[in-house]
N, C-alpha and C positions, 0 to 999 in steps of 0.2 A: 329144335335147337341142339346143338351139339353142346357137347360137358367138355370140361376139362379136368384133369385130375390134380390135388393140391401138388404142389413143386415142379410143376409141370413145366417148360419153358414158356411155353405160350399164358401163364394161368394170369398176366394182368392184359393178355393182348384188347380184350374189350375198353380197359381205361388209355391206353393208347391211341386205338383205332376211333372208338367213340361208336364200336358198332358192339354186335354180338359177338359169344366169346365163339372163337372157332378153334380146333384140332388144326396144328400148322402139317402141312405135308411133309411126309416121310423124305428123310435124305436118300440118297441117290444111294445103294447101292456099293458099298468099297471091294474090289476082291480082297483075298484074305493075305495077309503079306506073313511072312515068316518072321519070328519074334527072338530075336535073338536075344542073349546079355546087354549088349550094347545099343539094341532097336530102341528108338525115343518117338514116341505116337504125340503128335503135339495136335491140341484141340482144333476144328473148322476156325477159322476167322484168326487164326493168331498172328499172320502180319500185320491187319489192320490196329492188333492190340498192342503189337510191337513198335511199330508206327507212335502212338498217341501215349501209353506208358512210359516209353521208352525215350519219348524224344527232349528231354530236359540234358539225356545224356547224352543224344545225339551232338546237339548244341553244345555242350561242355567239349564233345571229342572233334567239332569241326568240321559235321559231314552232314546239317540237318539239311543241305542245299542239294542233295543227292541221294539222302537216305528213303526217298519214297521211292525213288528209280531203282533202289536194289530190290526194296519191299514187293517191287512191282514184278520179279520175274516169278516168286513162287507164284502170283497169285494169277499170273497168266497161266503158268504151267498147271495150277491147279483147273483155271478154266479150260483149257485145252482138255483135260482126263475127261470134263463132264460132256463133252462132246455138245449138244445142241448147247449155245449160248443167248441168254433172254439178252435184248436191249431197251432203250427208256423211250418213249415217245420223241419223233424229231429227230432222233442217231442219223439219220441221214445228214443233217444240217451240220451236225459238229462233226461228220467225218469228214464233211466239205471243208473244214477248219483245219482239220489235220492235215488231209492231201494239201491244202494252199500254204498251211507251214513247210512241208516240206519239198513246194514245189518252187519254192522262194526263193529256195538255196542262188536257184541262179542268177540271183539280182545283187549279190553281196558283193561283188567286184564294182558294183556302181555307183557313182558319187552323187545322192540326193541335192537338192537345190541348196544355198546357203550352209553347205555342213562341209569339213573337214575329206579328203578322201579317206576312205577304207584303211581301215590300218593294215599296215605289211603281215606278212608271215599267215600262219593261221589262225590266228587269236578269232579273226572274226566267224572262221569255220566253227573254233571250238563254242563260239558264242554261242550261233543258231543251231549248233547237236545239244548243248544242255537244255536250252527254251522247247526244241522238241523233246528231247526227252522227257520233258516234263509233261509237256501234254500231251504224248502217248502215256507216261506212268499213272498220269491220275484218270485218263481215261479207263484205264485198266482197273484202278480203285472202284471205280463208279458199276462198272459192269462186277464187279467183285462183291461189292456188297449187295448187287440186284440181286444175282442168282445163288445165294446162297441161301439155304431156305430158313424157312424160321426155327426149325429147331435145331440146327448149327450156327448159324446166327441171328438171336431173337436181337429185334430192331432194339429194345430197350438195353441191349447191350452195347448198341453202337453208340447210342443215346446219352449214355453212362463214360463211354471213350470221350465223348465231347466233355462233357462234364466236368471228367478230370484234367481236362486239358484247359478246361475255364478256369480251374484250382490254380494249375500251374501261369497262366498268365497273369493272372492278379497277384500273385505274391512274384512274380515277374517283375509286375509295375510298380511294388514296393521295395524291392532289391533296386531295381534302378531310380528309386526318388529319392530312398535313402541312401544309397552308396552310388554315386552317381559315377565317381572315378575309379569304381573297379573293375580290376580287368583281368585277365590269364592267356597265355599263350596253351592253345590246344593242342595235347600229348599228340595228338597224330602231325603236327611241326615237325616232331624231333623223326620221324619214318618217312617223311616223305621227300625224295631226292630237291635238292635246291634249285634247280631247273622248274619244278613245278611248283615250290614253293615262293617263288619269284615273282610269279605272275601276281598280279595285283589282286583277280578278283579270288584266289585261293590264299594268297598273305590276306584278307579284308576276312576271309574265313576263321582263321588261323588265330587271328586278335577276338577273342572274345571278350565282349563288353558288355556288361548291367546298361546300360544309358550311352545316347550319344546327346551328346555337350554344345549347344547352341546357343548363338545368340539371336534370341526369336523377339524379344519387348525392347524396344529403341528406347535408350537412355540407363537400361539395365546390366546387370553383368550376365554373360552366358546364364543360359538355363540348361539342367538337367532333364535330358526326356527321356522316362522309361522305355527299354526295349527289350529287355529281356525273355524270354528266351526265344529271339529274333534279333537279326542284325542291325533292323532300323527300325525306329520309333516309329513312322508311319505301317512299317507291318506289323508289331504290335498294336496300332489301334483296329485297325482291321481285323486281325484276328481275335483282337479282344470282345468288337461285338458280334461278331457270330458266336461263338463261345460263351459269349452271356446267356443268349438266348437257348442253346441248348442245354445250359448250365440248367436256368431257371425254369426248363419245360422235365430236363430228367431228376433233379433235386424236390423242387416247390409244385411244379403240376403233379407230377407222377411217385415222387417220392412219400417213404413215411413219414410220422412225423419229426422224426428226429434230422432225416435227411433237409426236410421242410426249414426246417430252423437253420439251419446249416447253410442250405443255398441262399435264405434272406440276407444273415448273417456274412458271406462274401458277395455278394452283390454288393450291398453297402459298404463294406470293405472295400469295392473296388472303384466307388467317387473318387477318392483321392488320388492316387495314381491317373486315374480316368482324366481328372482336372489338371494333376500335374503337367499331362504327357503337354497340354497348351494343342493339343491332337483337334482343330475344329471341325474336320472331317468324320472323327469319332463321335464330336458329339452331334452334329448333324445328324449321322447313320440311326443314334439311338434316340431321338429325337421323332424319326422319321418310322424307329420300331413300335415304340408308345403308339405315335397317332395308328399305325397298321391294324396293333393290335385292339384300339379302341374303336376301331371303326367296324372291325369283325365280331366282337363281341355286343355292338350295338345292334349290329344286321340278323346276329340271333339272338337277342332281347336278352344277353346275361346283364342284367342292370346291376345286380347286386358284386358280379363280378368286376365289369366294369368300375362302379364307384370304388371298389377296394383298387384298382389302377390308379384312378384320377387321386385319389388319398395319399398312394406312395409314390408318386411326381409329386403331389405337392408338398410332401415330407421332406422328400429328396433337395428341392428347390430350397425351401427353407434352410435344412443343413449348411445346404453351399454358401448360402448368403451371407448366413450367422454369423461363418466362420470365414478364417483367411484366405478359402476356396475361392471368395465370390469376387476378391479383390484381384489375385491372376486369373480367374475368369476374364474377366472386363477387362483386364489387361488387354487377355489376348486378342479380345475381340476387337479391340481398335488398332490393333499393329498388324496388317498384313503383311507380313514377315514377306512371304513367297508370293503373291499375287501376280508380282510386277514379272517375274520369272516362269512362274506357271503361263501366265497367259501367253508369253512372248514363245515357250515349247509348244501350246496348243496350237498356235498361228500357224507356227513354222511345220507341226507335223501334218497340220492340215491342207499345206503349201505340196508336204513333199508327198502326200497322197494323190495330189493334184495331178502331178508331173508322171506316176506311177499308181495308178486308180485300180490295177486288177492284180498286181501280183507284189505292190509296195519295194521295199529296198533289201525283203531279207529279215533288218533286224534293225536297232536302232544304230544312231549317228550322232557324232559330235557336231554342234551347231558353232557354227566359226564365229569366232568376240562371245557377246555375251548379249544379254537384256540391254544393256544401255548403247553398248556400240561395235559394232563388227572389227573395231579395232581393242579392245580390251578383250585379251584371251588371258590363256596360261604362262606364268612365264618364273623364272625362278625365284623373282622376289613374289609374287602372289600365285601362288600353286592352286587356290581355290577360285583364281578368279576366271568368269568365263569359260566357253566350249562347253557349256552342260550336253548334257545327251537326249538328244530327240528320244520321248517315247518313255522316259525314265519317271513322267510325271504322272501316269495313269496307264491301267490296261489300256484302254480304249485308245490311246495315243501311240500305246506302243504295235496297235494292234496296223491301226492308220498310217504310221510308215512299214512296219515289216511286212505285212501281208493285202496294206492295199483296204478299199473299201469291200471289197469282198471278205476280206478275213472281219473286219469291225461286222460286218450285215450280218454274217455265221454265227457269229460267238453271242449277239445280242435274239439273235432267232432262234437261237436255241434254249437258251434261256427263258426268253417271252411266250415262246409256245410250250416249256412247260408249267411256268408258273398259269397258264393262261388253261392248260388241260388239267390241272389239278385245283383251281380254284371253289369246285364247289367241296373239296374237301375240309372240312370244321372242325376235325379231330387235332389234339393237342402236334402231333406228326404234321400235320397240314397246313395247321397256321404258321409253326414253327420253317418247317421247311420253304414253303410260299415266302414267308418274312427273308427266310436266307436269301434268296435268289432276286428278291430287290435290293438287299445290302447290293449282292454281287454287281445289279444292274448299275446303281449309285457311284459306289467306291471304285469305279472302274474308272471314272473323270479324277480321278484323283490318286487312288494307290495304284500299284501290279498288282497283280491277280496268281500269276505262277507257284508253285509250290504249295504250301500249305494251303493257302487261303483257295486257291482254286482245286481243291483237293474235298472242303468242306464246302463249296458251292457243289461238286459231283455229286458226292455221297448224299446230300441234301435230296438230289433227283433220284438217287436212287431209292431213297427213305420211301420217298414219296410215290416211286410208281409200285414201290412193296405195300405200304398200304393201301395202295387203291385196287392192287392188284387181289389183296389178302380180304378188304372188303367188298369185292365185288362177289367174291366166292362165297360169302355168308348170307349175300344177300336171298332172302325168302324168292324163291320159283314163283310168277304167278299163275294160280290156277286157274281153272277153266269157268269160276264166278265169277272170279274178278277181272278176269278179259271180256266177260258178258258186259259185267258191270260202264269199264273203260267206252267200249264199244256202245253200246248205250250212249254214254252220255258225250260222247263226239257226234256222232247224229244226232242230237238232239241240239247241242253247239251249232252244229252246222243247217238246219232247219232254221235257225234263228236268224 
């Protein structure tokens, strides 16, 4: 068995991994650069830190919707220096994802079944260069955090990134339940020529807002729905619970005790907001985390841990009830607000997949009228009414018109074959990660997936082929008894 030495980076990797402690392999090699006055050596992994630190300001300044696409050229360029590049089980499937994004392009002049045509000029260009960018940038994240080894970036640092980032969205969801109408224009407004500032979805940027203001409970006044530090309440619940779960695996599993106390401490802090957001998709997701997570701990006999699960659900249950939680709980659950509207975008996207099954439309589309009738659209006295946007209502849908059933078969295959290759891993990394990648499969009927949220589905895969990759390496060689031994008792199997 190999040692590790105190302060070591690797020296909790055994409460992580759930194996043996192992020496992580030497970083690659840097030639030696000349150090001037002004030379600035910034640590391995400091995009990814920059990224998740940083991005409370990103959101304040108006750029969180591109800020991982800039993130993304050091850390290609940094891939490129190491020359040989590891990838995750299945890459093949999701580069099949990427070439059908970008071989879409030329379906964007075409007018899907029931929708609006194409808008003029190039807006719809500029549409499907940001949506790939995105998924070249986080595909770049994901390879970024694989091959960076563990002592430039130990996995409990990335662990720690999420963490913070579960901080920042819980007092997110409090900023937007309690200040529901505030709001600031983003200093990068007053820099950017009015030509660009014009365009709808970079003025949508520009308005930065705690909450957006609905009316979700029939017979009620608007509701406040946290969003902060995201543009829409539904990307806040989504990123809310992947964020928990890292939260409570790098704080409460792997953490001291102080940190221990701390992550319990927001977690429960984060019911309220959680219930305010009226988010039913959120609670679904976390709903569907519990059972995950009790079904795994039952399959390896943690009883004891288990009951302390089933103890804080029913804590948690209790709370909500108690109090005025439990009353817009129930609310929400008998007003579906969006039902009638979601189902009518699913129909229709699955209409316009019909018409266009291998390469989709491109990107999404405006559906002509509305839910109730192809003649209530948009129009000066009702701005809000009708033309919603094919594909706006879930990845999965968006995925169904822009790229076709091939892009939806990609994006879900690649995912299910690695949750599917990494399942017998039981390490706190394993369950946790495994758990992310059926949020992702879940919440794709229901949120996008683009930018962040599909950025923590990557990283998730790459957590996960680093640990399987870093425990395979420790595991014990067998000798030349115990292949006596195996061998033995297979013939003796098979004699029977």
């Amino acid at each position: 068995m190999s040692t590790v030495t105190p302060n070591h980076p690797a020296h909790d990797s055994a409460a992580v991994t759930g194996a043996v402690p192992f020496s992580p392999a030497p970083a690659p090699a840097q030639p030696d650069r000349p150090r001037g006055v002004w030379s600035v050596r910034l640590p391995p992994g400091w995009p990814l830190t920059a990224f998740f630190v940083l991005y409370p300001v990103w959101w304040a300044l108006g750029v969180s919707t591109f800020i991982l696409v800039i993130l993304a050229v050091p850390m290609a360029v940094h891939l490129q220096r190491r020359g040989q590049v590891r990838v995750p089980p299945g890459f093949g499937i999701w580069l099949v994802l990427l070439f059908w994004v970008l071989l879409s392009v030329v379906m964007l002049d075409l007018t899907a079944p029931d929708t609006l045509p194409p808008a003029g000029g190039g807006s719809r260009y500029i549409g499907w260069a940001i949506r790939l960018a995105n998924y070249v940038s986080t595909t770049v994240v994901m390879l970024y955090v694989l091959n960076l080894s563990e002592q430039e970036l130990p996995r409990r640092r990335v662990i720690r990134n999420f963490s913070f980032m579960g901080v920042v969205v819980v007092i997110g969801g409090w900023l937007g339940s309690l200040l529901p109408d505030a709001r600031f224009v983003a200093p990068l407004r007053f820099v950017l020529p009015h030509s660009i500032v014009s365009q709808p979805f970079v003025a949508s940027l520009m308005d930065v807002k705690f909450a957006q203001v609905q009316q979700v409970i029939v017979g009620e006044a608007t509701s406040p729905r946290p969003s902060a530090p995201f543009a829409y309440t539904n990307s806040w619940g989504e990123n809310t619970a992947i964020l928990l779960i890292w939260l409570l695996v790098g704080w409460v599993v792997l953490g001291g005790p102080i940190r221990r106390v701390l992550g319990i401490a927001i977690a429960l802090a984060a019911i309220f907001p959680i219930v305010y957001s009226l988010n039913r998709g959120l609670w679904i997701g976390l709903g569907i985390a519990a059972a995950y997570v009790a079904i795994r701990l039952a399959l390896r006999g943690r009883v004891a841990v288990l009951g302390g699960l089933a103890l804080a659900v029913g804590l948690i249950g209790i709370l909500i009830i108690a109090t005025p939680l439990g009353k817009t709980f129930d609310e929400r659950l008998q007003n579906g607000h969006s039902d009638d509207i979601r189902t009518t975008l699913s129909e229709s996207a699955v209409t316009a997949a019909n018409h266009s099954p291998v390469l989709g439309y491109g990107g999404n589309r405006a559906l002509v009228g509305s839910n109730r009738s192809i003649a209530i659209g948009k129009s000066d006295d009702c701005k809000q009414c009708g033309n919603r946007e094919l594909g706006s209502n879930g990845q999965f849908w968006a995925l169904l018109v822009g790229q076709g059933y091939v892009g939806a078969i990609c994006y879900n295959g690649f995912f299910l074959y690695c949750l599917w290759r990494y399942r017998h891993d039981h390490s706190a990394i394993g369950i946790a990660g495994s758990l992310v990648l059926i949020l992702m499969l879940f919440f794709q009927f229901t949120y996008g997936a683009l930018e962040a949220s599909l950025a923590y589905g990557l990283i998730s895969v790459a957590l996960l082929a680093r640990n399987d990759r870093l425990r395979r390496a420790v595991a014990p060689a067998p000798t030349r008894g115990t292949l006596s031994v195996l061998k033995a008792r297979l013939e003796a199997a098979g004699d029977r």
